[in-house]
ZAMARGU-4260 file (C-alpha; in steps of 0.2 Angstrom, whole numbers, plus 5000, padded with zeros to 4 digits):
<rodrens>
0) 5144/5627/5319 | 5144/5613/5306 | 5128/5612/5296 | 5116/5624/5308 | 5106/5638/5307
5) 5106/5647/5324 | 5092/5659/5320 | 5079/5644/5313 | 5086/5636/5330 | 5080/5648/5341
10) 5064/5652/5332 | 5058/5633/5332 | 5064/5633/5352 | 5056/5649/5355 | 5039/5646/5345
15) 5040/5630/5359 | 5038/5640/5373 | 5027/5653/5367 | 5013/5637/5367 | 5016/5638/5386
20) 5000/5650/5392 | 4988/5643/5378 | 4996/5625/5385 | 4990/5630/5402 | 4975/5637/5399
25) 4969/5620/5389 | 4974/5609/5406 | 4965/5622/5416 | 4950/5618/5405 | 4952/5600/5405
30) 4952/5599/5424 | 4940/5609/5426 | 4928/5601/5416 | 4931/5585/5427 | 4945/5576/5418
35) 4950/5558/5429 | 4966/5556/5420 | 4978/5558/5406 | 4988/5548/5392 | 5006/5553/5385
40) 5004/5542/5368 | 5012/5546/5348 | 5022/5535/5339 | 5037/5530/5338 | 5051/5542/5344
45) 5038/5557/5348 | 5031/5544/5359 | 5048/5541/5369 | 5048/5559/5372 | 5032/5562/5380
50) 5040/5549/5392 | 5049/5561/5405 | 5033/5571/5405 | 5021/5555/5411 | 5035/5550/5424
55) 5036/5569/5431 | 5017/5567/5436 | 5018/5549/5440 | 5032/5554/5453 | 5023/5569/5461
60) 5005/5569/5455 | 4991/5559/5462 | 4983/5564/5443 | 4983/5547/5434 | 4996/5547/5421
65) 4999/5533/5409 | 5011/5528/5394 | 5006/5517/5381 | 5010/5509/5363 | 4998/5521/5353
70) 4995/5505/5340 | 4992/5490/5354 | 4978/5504/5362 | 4970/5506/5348 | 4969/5488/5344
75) 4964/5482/5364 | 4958/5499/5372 | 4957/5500/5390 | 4946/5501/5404 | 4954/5519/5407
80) 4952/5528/5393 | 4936/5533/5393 | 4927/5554/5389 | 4937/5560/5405 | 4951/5555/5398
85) 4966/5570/5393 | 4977/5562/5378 | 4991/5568/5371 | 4996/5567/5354 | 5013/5572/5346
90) 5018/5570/5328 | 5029/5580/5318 | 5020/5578/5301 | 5004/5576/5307 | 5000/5562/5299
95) 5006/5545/5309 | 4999/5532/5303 | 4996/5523/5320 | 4991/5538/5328 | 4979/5545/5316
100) 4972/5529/5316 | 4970/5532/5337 | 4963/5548/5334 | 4945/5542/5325 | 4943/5529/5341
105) 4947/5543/5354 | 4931/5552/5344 | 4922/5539/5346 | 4926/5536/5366 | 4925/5556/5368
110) 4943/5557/5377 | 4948/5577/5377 | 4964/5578/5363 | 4978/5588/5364 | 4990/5587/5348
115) 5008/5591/5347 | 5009/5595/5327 | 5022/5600/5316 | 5008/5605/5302 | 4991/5612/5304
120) 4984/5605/5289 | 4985/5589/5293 | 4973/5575/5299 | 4979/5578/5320 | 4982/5596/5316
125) 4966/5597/5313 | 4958/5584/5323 | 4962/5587/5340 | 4951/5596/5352 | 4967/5607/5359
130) 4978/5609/5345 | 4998/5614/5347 | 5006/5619/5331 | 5026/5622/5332 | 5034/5619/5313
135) 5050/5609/5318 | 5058/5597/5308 | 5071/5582/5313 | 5087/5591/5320 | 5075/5602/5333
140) 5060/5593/5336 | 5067/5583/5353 | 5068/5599/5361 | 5051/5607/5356 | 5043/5591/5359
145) 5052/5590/5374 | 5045/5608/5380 | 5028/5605/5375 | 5024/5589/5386 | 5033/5596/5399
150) 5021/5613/5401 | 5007/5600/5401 | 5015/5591/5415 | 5021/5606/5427 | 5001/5614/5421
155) 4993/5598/5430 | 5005/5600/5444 | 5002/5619/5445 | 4981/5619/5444 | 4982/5603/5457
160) 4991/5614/5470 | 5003/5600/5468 | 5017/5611/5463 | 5027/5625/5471 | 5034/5640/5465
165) 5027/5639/5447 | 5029/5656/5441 | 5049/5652/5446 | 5049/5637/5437 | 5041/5645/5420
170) 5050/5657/5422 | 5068/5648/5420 | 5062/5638/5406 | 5057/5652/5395 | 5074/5657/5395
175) 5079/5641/5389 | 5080/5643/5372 | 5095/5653/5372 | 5104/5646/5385 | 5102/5630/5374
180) 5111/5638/5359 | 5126/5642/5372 | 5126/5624/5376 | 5126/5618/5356 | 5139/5633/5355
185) 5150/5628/5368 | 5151/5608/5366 | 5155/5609/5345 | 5173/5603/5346 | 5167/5591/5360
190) 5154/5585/5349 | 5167/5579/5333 | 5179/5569/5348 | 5163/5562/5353 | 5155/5558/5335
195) 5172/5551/5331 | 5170/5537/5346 | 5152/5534/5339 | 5160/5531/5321 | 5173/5518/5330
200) 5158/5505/5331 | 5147/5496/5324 | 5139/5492/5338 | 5135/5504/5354 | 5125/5498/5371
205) 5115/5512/5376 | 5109/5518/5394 | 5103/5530/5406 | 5093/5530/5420 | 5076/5543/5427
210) 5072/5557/5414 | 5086/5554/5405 | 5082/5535/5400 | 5071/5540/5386 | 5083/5548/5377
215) 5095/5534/5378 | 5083/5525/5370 | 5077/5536/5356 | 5095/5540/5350 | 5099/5521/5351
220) 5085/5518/5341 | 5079/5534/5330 | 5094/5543/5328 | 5110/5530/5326 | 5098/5515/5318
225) 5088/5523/5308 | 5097/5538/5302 | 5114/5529/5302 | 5113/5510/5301 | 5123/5506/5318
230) 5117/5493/5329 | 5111/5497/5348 | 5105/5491/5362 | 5095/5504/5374 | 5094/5498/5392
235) 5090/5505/5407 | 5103/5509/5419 | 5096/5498/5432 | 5091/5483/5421 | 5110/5485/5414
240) 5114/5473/5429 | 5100/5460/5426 | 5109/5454/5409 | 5117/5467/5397 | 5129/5467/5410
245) 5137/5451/5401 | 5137/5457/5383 | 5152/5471/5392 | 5173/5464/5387 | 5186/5474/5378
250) 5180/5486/5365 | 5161/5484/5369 | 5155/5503/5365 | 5144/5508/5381 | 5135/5526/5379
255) 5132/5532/5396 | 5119/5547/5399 | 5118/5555/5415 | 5106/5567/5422 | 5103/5578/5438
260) 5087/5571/5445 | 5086/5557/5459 | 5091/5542/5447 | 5107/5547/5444 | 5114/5536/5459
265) 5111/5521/5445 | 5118/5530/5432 | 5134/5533/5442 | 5133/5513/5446 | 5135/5509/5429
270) 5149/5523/5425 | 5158/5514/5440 | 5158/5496/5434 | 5160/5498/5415 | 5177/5504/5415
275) 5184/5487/5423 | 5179/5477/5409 | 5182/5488/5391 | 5190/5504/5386 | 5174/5508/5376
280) 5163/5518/5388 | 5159/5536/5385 | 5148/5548/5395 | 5138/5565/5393 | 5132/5572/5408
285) 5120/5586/5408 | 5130/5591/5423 | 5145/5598/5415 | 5134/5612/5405 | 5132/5628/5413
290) 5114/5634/5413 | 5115/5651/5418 | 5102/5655/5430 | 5094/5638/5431 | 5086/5632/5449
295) 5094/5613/5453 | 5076/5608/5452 | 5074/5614/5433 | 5092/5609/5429 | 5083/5591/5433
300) 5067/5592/5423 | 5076/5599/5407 | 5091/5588/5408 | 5085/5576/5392 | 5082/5593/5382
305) 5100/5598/5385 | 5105/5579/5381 | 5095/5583/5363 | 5104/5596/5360 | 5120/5591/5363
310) 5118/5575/5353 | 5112/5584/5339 | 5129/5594/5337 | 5136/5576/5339 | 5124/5568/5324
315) 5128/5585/5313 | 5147/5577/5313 | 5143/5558/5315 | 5136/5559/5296 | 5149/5569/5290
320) 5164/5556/5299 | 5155/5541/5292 | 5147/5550/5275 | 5127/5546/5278 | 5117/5558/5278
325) 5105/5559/5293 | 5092/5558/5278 | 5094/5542/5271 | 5083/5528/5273 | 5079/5511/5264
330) 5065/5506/5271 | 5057/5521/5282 | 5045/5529/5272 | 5051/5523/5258 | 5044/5506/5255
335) 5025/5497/5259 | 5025/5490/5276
</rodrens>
């Protein structure tokens, strides 16, 4: 495979799911010492991925789960957040800025922290009351991010009696990892005719619908406009019909990511109108990639981790069609702002 280390791969993945029992055994402690609810926050793209772990327990949890922008809360607060709070943390370096700055308030309120940290060193690496260190770094943190929330999801679930066959579930996903190198394997000359569509255009309307939906958005707007300068626009698959709609005519680019769980009606919506109106539409659907020995029930919850993985053999050839490095930045750490 172009530019990949299969070995660091499976490490980074692995180390991911090694976290699970100390993971579980933080939420177990959280509960038990009478925690009313919990926050998925971060920064930026780590935020977007803590997303399908809030929806999970939003969907089948009576356990208060909430999203928010990390720099509005620490600005405005909220009646909610209070010393019985759970938060969850994530940032690959450690040392977001909007984040670390949220961190000194949650002290100060006496919420219970659970960080998500690349590096132990760092100011949320070591100011977190639970602390989660997996080194990653750009190419393999979706999926170990994606992991990590997800444990603290199906652990709320599990220690609420709110979720069945648990030991099943776990099971399954600690076999992830290498079912998720298959995939990469499997999809590489996929991935160039793919990367070579994404090349094409300037300009790409992004969408997805359910668990699926975050990741529409974070490629959109953390892979393709940061990393490679090329304009998007993420919507939901459902709001695609209450305007973007209208922005669709002949050689509009629309990126279409489908998942298994009980949004996909919405995503199959769109795939069904777009093709009418432009010759520009392209899907990936978690669907066509075999999982060995993965429940339809899992198959759902880990779809945006194998979207991740798949669009990361896609960015691998995206920067070497269009000759930009994934690297490259003008302004992103680079410049005061």
């Amino acid at each position: 495979m172009l530019n990949f280390d299969e070995a660091r791969f499976l490490r980074i993945q692995s180390g991911a799911v090694a976290l699970r029992e100390g993971i579980d055994a933080a939420v177990a402690q959280c509960l038990t010492a009478g925690a009313e609810n919990i926050f998925f926050l971060g920064t930026g793209g780590a935020a977007i991925l803590m997303q399908p772990a809030a929806q999970l327990l939003q969907r089948r949890s009576r356990f208060p789960a909430s999203i928010d922008v990390t720099a509005e809360l620490e600005l405005a607060q909220s009646v909610n957040l209070t010393e019985k709070s759970i938060v969850v943390l994530p940032s690959l370096s450690g040392t977001t800025k909007e984040s670390v700055a949220l961190l000194a308030k949650l002290k100060q309120i006496g919420a219970t922290v659970i960080t998500l940290v690349g590096h132990a060193d760092t100011p949320l690496g070591k100011g977190g009351d639970h602390v989660f260190v997996n080194f990653a770094e750009d190419d393999t943190s979706c999926e170990s991010f994606y992991l990590q929330s997800l444990f603290i999801a199906l652990s709320v679930l599990k220690h609420r009696g709110e979720l069945a066959e648990a030991d099943r579930i776990f099971a399954e996903l600690e076999r992830l990892p290498d079912l998720l190198l298959a995939v990469k394997q499997g999809y590489e000359q996929k991935a160039v005719e793919f990367a070579r569509k994404l090349a094409a255009s300037d300009y790409h309307i992004m969408t997805g619908a359910g668990n699926v939906w975050p990741q529409a958005w974070y490629y959109g707007m953390c892979i393709l406009e940061e990393m490679q300068w090329i304009r998007t626009r993420p919507v939901h698959a459902s709001d695609f019909f209450h305007g973007t709609l209208e922005l669709v005519e002949k050689g509009v680019s629309v990126v279409l990511f489908k998942g298994e769980d009980s949004a996909r009606p919405l995503a199959d919506r769109v795939e069904k109108f777009v093709p009418g109106y432009t010759n520009g539409m392209t899907v990936l659907d978690t669907a066509d990639f075999a999982l060995p020995g993965i429940s339809p029930d899992v198959r759902a919850l880990v779809s945006p981790i194998v979207l991740a993985t798949v669009l990361e053999r896609i960015s691998a050839h995206l920067e070497m069609i269009r000759n930009h490095p994934l690297t490259t930045r003008r302004y992103y750490k680079r410049v005061a702002y």
